[in-house]
N, C-alpha and C positions, 0 to 999 in steps of 0.2 A: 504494500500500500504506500503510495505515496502522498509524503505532509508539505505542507508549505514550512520551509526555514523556522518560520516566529514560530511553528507550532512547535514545533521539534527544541526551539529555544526555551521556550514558556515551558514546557515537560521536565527540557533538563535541568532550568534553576531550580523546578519544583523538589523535584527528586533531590538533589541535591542539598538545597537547603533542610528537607527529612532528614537524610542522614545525619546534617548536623545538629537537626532537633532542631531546625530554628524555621521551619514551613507553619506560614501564617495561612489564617483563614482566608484574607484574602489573594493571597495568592494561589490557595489552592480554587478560590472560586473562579479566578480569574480564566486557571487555566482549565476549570470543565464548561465555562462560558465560550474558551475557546473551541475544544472539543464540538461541543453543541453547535456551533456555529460550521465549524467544518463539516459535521455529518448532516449538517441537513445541507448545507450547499453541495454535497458531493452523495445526497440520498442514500445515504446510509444510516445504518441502528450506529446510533452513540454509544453502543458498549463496547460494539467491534470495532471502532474508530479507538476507543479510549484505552480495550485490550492491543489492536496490534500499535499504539501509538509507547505507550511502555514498554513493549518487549523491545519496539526499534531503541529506544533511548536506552534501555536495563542492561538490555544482553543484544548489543552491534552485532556480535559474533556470530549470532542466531541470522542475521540477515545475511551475512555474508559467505554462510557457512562455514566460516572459523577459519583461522586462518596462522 
């Protein structure tokens, strides 16, 4: 699946900022508004946009087949 840049930006501060325990509310809302907004422009379910959009950002290696 392909994301646009800012989505795949917006994912990985989110992510990242978790890890360091410091993921606010609003960032996390920010980024399921983005979500949201991507799956209905591109007619899709917002869980399969929100599932394959974490595994790109989680685990690259998964997309790439490892490498």
């Amino acid at each position: 699946m392909d994301f646009p840049d800012g989505l795949i930006s917006l994912e990985t501060a989110a992510w990242e900022a978790a890890q360091r325990g410091e993921l606010t509310a609003a960032q996390a809302a920010e980024v399921q508004a983005a979500i949201t907004a991507h799956a209905e422009a591109s007619g899709l379910d917002r869980y399969t946009v929100e599932m394959a959009l974490k595994k790109t950002v989680r685990h690259p290696e998964a997309e790439t087949g490892g490498a």
